[in-house]
N, C-alpha and C positions, 0 to 999 in steps of 0.2 A: 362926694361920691354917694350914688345912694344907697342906704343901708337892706334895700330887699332885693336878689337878685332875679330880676324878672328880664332880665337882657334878652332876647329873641321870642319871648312870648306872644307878640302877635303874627312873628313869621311861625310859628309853633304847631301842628295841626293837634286840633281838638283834639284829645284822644288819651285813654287813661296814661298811658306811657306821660307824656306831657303833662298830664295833671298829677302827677306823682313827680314829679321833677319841679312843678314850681307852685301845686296848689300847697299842700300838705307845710312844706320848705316855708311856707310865706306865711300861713299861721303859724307855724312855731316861733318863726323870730319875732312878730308881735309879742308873745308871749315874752319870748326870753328876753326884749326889747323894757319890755314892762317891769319886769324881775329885777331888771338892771338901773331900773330908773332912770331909763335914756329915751322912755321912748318918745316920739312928734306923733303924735295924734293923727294930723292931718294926712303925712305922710303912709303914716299907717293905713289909716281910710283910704285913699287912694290904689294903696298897692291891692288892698285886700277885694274893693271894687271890679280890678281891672281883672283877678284873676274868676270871679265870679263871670263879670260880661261875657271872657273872653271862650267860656266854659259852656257858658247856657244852652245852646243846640243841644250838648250831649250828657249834662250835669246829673240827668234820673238814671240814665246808664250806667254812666262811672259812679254816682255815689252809693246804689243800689248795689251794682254787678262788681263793679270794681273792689269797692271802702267794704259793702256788704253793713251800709248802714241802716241801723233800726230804729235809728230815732222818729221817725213822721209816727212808725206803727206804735211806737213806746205812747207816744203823744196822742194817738186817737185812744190806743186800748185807757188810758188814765182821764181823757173826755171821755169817755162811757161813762166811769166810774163815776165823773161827776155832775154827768147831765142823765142818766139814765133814760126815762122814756120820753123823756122833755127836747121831742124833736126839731120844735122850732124855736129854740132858742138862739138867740143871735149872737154870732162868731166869729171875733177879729184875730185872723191871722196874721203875728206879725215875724219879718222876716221870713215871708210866705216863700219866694224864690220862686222855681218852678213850678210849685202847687203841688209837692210831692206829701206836705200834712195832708193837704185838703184833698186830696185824692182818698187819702187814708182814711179821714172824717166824715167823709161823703158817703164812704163805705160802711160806716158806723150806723147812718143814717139820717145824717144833721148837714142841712143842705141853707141853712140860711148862714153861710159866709161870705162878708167881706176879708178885702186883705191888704198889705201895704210891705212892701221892699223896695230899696232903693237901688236896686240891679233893676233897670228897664230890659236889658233882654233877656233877663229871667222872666220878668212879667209876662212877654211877649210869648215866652214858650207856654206858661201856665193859660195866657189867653187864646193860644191854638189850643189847647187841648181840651177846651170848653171850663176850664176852674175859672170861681168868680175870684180873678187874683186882677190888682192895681197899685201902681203905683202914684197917681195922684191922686187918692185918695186923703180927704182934709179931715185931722181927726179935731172936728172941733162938738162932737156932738156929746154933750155932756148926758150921762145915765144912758146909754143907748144898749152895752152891750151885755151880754149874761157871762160871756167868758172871751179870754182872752187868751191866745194858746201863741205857744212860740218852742220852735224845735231846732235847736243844732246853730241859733243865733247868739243869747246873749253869752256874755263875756268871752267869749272865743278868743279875741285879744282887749286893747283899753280902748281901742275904735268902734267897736261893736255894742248894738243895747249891754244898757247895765241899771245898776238901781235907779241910777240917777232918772230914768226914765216914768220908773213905777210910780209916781204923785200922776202922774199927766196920765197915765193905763188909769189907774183906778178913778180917774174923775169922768172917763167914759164908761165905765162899768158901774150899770146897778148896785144897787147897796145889797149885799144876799150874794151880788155874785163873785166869782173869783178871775186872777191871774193862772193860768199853768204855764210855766216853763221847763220844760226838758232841752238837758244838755248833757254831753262827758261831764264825767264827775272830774275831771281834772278842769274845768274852766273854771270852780269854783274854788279851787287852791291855789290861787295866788295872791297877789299884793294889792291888785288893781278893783275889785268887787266894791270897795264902798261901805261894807256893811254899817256903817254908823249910820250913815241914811237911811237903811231901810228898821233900824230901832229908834229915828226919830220919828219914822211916820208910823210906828206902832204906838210910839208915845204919844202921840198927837192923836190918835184915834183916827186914821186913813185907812190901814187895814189891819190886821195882823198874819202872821207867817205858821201855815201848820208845820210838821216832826217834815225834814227835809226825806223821801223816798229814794233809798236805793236801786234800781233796776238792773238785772247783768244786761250781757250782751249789747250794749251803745251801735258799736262801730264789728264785725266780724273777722273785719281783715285784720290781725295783730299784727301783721308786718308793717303796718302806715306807722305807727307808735305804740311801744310797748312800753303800755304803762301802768300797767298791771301783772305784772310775772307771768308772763306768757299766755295768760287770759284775755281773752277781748274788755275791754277798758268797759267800766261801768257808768249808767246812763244816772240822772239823778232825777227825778220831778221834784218840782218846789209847788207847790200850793200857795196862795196869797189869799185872803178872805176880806172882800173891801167893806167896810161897816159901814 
């Protein structure tokens, strides 16, 4: 039987009601899945895919209006900080989705992004809306890019980016340039992150990791998970410096 309950979610209409019944439900039990050292990977991937697809038409709505989330903004204001007037720097957004960063960045100023997510009708939504957002995009171009920005994807659950990814980021980034990722500070408290990997590839000289950034405010809705004592749950940015 399968362990995520997603039973009626394509008869389900889009709509935050429904996405509070089986989005929110279905990344936790990856989590708690992980915790428990039970999880299937695959299985995971899959469920977590289907609730994104089945989402996308209305995913800026609900995750904006509904979640009241701030991570794409957290993500652009922390690229300022590190591209400042350096507009045409080049910009891979990963776990782009509907292009709700790149909306964000675009507004910053910084209009040379590519992107890559593995939800095609996410891409499709970010592609009617004029973001340069794709999903077949081949990341084989070695030193291409200045930064690499990713919000509200890694470690969400063990299916989702994680370190294990960072050798392959940093060998498409400049040397000078960096990784950003912003996420809830709770995806980095658990069991599944890796961190040994990512102090072998500081040992090895791939990058190094700056003082990890607290941010409030992540997500506004405290009702979705409270997990931070009745405070909206906190955002984290990580820095990476590829030498």
């Amino acid at each position: 039987m399968p362990r995520f309950n997603l039973q009626g979610l394509e008869e389900s209409a889009a709509d935050s009601a429904s996405w509070t019944r089986f989005a929110h439900p279905t990344f936790a039990e990856g989590r708690n899945q992980a915790r428990s050292g039970n999880c299937n990977l695959q299985e995971d991937f899959v469920a977590q895919q289907k609730v994104y697809d089945h989402f996308a038409d209305v995913y800026d709505l609900i995750a904006v209006e509904n979640d009241g989330y701030m991570g794409p903004k957290i993500l652009a204001d922390e690229t300022a900080i590190l591209l400042g007037d350096n507009t045409t720097a080049k910009i891979l957004d990963v776990g782009s989705g509907t292009g709700l960063s790149g909306d964000e960045i675009l507004k910053k100023g910084y209009s040379c992004i590519d992107a890559f997510d593995s939800s095609k009708p996410s891409c499709e939504v970010a592609q009617k809306k004029g973001c340069p957002k794709g999903s077949e995009l081949q990341l084989n171009l070695d030193n291409t890019y200045d930064l690499i920005v990713s919000a509200g994807t890694f470690w969400v659950t063990p299916s989702y980016p994680g370190v294990d990814m960072f050798e392959e980021m940093a060998r498409i980034v400049k040397r000078g340039g960096q990784i950003l990722i912003v996420v809830n500070q709770e995806y980095v408290q658990g069991e599944w992150q890796n961190w040994d990997k990512l102090k072998d590839l500081e040992e090895r000289g791939v990058l190094k990791a700056r003082e990890v950034k607290v941010v409030p405010n992540y997500r506004m809705n405290v009702s979705i998970s409270n997990t931070n004592n009745g405070n909206p749950p906190n955002a984290v940015a990580m820095i990476y410096d590829i030498l």
